[in-house]
MARTOR-805254 format. One record per residue (C-alpha): residue number from 0; residue in three letters; chain; x, y, z. Coordinates in steps of 0.2 Angstrom, whole numbers, m for minus. Layout:
MARTOR-805254
+-----+------+-----+-------+-------+-------+
! seq ! type ! mol !    px !    py !    pz !
+-----+------+-----+-------+-------+-------+
! NUM !  ala !   A !     X !     Y !     Z !
...
+-----+------+-----+-------+-------+-------+
This chain:
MARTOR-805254
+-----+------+-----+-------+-------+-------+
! seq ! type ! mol !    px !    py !    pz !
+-----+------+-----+-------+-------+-------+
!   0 !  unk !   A !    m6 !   104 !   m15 !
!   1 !  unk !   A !     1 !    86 !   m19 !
!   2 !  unk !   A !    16 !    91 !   m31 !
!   3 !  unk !   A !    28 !    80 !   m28 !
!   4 !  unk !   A !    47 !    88 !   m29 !
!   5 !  unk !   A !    47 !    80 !   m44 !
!   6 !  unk !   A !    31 !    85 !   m51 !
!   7 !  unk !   A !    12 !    80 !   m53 !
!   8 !  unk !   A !    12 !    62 !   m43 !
!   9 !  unk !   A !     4 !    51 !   m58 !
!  10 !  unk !   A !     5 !    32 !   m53 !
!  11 !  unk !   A !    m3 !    18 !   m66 !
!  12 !  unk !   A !    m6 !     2 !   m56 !
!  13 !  unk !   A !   m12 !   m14 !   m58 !
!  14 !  unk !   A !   m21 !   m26 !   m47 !
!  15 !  unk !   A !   m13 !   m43 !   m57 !
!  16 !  unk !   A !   m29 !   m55 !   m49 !
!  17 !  unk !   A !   m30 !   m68 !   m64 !
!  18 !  unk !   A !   m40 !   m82 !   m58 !
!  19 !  unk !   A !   m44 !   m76 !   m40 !
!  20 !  unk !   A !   m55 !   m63 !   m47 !
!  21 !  unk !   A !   m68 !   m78 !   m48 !
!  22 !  unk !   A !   m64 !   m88 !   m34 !
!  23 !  unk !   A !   m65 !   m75 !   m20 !
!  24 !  unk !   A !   m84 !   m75 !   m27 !
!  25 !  unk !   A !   m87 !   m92 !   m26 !
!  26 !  unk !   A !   m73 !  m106 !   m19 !
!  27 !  unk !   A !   m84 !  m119 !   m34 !
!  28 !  unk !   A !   m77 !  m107 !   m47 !
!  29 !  unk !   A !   m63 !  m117 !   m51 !
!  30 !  unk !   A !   m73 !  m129 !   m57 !
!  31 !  unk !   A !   m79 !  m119 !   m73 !
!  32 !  unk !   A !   m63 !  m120 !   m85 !
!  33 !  unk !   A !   m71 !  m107 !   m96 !
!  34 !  unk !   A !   m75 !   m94 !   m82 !
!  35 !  unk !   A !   m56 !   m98 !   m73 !
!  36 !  unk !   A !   m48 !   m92 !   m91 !
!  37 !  unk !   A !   m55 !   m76 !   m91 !
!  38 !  unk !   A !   m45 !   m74 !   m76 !
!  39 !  unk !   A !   m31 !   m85 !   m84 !
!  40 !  unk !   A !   m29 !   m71 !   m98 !
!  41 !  unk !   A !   m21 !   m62 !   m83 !
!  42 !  unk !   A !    m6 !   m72 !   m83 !
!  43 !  unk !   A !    m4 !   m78 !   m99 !
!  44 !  unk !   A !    m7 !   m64 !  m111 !
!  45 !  unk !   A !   m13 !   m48 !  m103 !
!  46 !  unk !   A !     1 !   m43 !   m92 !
!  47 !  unk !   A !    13 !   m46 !  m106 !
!  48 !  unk !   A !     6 !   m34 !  m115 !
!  49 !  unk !   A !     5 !   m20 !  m102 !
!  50 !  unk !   A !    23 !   m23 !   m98 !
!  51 !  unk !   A !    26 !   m21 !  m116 !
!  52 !  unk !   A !    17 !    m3 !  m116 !
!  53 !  unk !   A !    26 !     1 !  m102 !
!  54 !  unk !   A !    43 !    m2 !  m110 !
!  55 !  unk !   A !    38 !     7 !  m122 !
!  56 !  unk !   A !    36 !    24 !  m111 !
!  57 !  unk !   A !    52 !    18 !  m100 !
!  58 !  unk !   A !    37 !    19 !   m83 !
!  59 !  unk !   A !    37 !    10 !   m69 !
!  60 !  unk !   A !    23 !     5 !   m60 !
!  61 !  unk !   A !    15 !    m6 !   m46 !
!  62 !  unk !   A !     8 !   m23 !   m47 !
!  63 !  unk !   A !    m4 !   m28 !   m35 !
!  64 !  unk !   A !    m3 !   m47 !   m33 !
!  65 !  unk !   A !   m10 !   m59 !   m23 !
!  66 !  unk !   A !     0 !   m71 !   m15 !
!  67 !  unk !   A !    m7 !   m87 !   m23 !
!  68 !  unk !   A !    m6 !   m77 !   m41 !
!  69 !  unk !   A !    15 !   m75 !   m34 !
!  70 !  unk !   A !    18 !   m93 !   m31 !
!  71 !  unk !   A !    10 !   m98 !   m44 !
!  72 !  unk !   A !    19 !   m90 !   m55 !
!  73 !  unk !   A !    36 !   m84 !   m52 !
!  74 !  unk !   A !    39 !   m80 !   m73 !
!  75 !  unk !   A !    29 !   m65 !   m73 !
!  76 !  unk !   A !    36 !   m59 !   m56 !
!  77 !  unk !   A !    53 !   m62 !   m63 !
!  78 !  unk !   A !    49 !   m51 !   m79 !
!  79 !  unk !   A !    41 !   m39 !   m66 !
!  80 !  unk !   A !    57 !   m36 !   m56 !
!  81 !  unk !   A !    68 !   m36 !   m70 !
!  82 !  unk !   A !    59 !   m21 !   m78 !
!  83 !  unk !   A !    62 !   m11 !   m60 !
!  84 !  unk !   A !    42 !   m12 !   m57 !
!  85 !  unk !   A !    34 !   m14 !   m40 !
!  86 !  unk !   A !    26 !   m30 !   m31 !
!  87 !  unk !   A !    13 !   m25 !   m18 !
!  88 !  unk !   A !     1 !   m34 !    m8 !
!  89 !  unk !   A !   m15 !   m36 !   m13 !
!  90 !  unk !   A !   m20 !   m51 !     2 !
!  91 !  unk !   A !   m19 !   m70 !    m2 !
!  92 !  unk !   A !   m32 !   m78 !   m12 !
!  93 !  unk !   A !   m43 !   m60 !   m16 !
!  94 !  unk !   A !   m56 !   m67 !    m3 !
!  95 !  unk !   A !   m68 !   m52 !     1 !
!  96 !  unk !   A !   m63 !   m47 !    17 !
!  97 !  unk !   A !   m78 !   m43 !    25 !
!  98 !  unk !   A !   m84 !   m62 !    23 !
!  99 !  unk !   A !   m67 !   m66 !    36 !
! 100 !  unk !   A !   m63 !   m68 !    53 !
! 101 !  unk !   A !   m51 !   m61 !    62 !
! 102 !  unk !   A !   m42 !   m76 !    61 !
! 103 !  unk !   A !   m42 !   m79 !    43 !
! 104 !  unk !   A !   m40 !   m61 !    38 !
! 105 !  unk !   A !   m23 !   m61 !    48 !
! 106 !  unk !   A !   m20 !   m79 !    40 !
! 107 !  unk !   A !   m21 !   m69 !    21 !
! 108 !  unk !   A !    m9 !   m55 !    28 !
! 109 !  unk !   A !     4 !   m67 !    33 !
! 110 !  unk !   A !     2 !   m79 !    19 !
! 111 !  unk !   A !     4 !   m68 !     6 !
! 112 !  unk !   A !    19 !   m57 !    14 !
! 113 !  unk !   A !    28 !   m72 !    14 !
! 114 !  unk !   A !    26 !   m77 !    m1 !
! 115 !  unk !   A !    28 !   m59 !    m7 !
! 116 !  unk !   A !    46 !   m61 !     3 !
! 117 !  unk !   A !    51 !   m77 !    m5 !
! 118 !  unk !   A !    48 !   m72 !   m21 !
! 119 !  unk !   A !    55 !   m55 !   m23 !
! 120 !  unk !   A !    67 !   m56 !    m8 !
! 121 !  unk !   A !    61 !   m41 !     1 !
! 122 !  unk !   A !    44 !   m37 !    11 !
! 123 !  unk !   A !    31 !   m28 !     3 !
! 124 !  unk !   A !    29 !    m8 !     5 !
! 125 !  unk !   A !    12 !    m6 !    m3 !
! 126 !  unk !   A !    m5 !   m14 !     4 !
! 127 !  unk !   A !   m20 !   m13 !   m10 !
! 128 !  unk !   A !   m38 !   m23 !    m3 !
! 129 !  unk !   A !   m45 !   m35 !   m13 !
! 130 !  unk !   A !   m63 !   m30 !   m18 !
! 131 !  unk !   A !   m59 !   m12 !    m9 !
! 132 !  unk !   A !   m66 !   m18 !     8 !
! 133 !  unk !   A !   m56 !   m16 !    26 !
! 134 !  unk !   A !   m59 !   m19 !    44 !
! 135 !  unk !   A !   m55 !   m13 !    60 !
! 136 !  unk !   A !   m44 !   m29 !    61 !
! 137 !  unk !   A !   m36 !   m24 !    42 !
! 138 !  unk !   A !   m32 !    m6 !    49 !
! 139 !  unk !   A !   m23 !   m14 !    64 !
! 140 !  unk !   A !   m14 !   m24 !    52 !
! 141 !  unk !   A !    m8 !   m11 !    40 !
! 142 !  unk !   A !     0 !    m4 !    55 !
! 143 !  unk !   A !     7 !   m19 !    63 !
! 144 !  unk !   A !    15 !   m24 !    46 !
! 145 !  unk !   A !    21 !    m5 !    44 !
! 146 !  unk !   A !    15 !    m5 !    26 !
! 147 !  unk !   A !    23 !    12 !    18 !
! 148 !  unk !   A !     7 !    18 !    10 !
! 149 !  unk !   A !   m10 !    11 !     6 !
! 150 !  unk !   A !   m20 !    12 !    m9 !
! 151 !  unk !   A !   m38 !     9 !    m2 !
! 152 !  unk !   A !   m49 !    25 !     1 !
! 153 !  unk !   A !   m61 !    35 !   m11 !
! 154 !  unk !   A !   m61 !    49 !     1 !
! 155 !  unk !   A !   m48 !    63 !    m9 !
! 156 !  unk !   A !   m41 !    66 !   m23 !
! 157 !  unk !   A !   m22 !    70 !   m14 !
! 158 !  unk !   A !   m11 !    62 !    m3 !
! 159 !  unk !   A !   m13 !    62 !    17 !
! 160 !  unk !   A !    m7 !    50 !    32 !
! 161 !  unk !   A !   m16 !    36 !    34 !
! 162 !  unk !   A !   m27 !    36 !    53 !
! 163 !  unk !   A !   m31 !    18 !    65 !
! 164 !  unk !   A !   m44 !    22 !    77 !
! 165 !  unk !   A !   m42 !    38 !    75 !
! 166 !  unk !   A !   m20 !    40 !    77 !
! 167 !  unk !   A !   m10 !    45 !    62 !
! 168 !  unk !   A !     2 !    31 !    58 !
! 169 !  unk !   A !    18 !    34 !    48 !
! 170 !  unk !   A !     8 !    26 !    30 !
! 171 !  unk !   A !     2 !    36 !    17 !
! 172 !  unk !   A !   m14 !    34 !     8 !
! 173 !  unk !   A !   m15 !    36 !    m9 !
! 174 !  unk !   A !   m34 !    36 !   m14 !
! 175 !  unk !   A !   m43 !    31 !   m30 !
! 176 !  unk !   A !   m58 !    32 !   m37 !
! 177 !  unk !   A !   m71 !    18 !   m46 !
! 178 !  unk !   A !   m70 !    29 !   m62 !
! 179 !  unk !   A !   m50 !    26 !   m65 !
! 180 !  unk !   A !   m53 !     8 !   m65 !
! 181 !  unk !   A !   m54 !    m2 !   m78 !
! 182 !  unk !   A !   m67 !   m17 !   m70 !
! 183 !  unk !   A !   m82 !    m4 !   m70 !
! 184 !  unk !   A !   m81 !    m2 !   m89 !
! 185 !  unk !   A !   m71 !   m19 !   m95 !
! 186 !  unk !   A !   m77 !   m32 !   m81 !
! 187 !  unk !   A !   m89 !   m45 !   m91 !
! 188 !  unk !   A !   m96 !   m60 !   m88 !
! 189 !  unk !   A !  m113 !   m72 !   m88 !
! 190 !  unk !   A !  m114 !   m73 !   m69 !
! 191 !  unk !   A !  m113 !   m53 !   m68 !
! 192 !  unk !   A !  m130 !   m49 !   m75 !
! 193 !  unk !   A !  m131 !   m31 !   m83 !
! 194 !  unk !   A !  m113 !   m28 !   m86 !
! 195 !  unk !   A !  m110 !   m22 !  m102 !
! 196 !  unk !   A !   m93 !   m17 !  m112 !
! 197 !  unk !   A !   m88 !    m1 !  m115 !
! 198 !  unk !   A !   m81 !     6 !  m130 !
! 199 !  unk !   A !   m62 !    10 !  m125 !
! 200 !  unk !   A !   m63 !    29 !  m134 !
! 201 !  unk !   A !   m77 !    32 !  m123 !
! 202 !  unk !   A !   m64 !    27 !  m108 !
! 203 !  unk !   A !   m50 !    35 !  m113 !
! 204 !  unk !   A !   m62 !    54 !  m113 !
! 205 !  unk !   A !   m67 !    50 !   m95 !
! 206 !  unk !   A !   m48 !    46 !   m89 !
! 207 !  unk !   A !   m42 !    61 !  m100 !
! 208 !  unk !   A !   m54 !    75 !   m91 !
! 209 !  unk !   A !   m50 !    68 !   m73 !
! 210 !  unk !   A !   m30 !    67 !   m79 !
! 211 !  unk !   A !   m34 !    86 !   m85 !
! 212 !  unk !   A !   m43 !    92 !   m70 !
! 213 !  unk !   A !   m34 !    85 !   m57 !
! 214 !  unk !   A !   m16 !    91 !   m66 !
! 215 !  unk !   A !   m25 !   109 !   m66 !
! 216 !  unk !   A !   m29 !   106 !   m48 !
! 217 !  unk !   A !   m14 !   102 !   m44 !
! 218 !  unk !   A !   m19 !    86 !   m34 !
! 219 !  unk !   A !   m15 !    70 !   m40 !
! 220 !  unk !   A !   m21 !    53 !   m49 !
! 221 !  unk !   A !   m19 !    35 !   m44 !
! 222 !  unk !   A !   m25 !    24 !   m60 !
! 223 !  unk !   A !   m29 !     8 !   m57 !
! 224 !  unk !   A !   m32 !    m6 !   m71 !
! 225 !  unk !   A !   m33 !   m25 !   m71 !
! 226 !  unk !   A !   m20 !   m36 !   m85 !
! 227 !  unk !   A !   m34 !   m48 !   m88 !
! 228 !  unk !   A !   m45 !   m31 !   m96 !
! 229 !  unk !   A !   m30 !   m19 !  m102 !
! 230 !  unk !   A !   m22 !   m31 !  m106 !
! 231 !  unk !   A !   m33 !   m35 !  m120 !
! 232 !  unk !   A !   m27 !   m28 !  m140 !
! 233 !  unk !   A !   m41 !   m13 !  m136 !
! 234 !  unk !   A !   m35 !   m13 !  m118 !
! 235 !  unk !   A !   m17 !    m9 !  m121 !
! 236 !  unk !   A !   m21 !     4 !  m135 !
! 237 !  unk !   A !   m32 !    13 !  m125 !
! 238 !  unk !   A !   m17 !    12 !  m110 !
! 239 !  unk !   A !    m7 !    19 !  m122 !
! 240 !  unk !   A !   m14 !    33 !  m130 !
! 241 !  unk !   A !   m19 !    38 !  m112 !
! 242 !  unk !   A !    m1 !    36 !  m109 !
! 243 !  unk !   A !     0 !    49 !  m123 !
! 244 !  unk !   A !   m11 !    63 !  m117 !
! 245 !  unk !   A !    m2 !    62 !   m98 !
! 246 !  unk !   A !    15 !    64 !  m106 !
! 247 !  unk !   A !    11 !    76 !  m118 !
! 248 !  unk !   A !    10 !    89 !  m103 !
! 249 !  unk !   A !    26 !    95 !   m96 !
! 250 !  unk !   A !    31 !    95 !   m75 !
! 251 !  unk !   A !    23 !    76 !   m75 !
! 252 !  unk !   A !    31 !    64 !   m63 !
! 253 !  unk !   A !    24 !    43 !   m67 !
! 254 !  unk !   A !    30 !    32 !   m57 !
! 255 !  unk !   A !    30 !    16 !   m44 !
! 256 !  unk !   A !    18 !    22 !   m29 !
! 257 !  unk !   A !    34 !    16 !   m14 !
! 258 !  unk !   A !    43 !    31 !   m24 !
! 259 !  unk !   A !    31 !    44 !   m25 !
! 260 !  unk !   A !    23 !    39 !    m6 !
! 261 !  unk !   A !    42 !    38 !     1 !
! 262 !  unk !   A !    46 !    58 !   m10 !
! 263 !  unk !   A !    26 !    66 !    m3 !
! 264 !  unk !   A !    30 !    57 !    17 !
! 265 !  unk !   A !    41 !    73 !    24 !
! 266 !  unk !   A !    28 !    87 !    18 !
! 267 !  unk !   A !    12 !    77 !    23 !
! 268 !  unk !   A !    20 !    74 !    39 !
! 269 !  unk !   A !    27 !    92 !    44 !
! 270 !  unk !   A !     7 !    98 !    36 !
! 271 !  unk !   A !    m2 !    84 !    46 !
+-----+------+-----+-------+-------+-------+
């Protein structure tokens, strides 16, 4: 059981990757202005309106940034911090991981931990991969940079400690699933042949019966969504009516993932 001491661990993040979405395709994306502002939308309109949403319900979330999305723009992580939400990391420039050396995956580690440190003044405590890909190289680097919790795996529905070849490490995993994303239902383009749009009322059913299951379960749910789609007008309606639905039941803790990782630690750790 993953009750928290605070209740059911309900934690709505956002992977904030504006224009990287495209470029960790193909490095030529950049030079299609009308495919970059699909990522663009991220930045400029779309996470404006989550945080509005989530003012609205006084939550807290995590933001999963890229570094070159941080330096770039230091306003939205300004409004970020200044609404006690989280920055995590979520690599450098979004390149798949699988497509990197040793050397360059290490290279996106540091670069964006620094940047993440310069613009928010502390280091990271949360590691999301872009494109949900690892290595052997990234799980030695989760523990070498002693991220607090990782949000990677589709293996579970709760909490457990995080393994690297094959020793439990002090880093909890909190695990998602495909279906509590946004991407798979929102993500469409010309160059992603057979994607379609889904209606949002359609979405907000399938998030409501896992939400309801896994409450009645007693497990968990880690939702993770993208500004440049919930933050579209049907985007943010949908985010908040599910909003809606997950605060209408009583016992239900939301809030930023280094705070609920840091409250589940000590029981994962005496159960391990």
């Amino acid at each position: 059981m993953s009750f928290t001491s605070k209740g059911f661990p309900m934690m709505l993040t956002f992977d904030l990757d504006c224009e990287t979405m495209w470029t960790a395709r193909d490095p030529e994306a950049h030079t299609r202005p009308i495919l970059m502002s699909q990522g663009a939308y991220g930045w400029k309109r779309g996470v404006w309106r989550v945080l509005e949403v989530l003012k609205r319900y006084d939550i807290k979330s995590t933001f999963f940034v890229p570094g070159v999305v941080v330096e770039a723009h230091q306003e939205v992580i300004d409004a970020l911090l200044k609404d006690g939400h989280e920055i995590a990391h979520h690599s450098h420039t979004h390149r798949w991981i699988v497509t990197l050396t040793p050397e360059e995956e290490r290279e996106e580690m540091e670069r964006a931990q620094q940047a993440i440190i310069k613009a928010t003044g502390e280091a990271p405590r949360g590691w999301r991969s872009p494109a949900a890909e690892v290595t052997d190289v990234t799980m030695d680097l989760i523990k070498e940079y002693d991220f607090r919790y990782s949000s990677n795996f589709f293996d579970n529905d709760e909490p457990y400690m995080l393994k690297v070849r094959g020793a439990e490490i002090d880093c909890v995993e909190l695990p998602f699933r495909y279906i509590n994303t946004d991407s798979p239902y929102f993500q469409f383009a010309k160059i992603l042949p057979g994607r379609t749009i889904t209606n949002p009322r359609q979405v907000l059913d399938i998030w409501s019966w896992e939400f309801d299951t896994l409450f009645a379960e007693e497990r968990m749910m880690v939702l993770a969504c993208h500004p440049e789609f919930i933050g579209q007008p049907s985007g943010a309606i949908l985010l908040d009516k599910f909003i809606r639905h997950v605060t209408a039941q009583t016992g239900v803790w939301i809030d930023r993932c280094d705070r609920i990782a840091a409250d589940m630690r000590p029981g994962l750790m005496a159960t391990a």
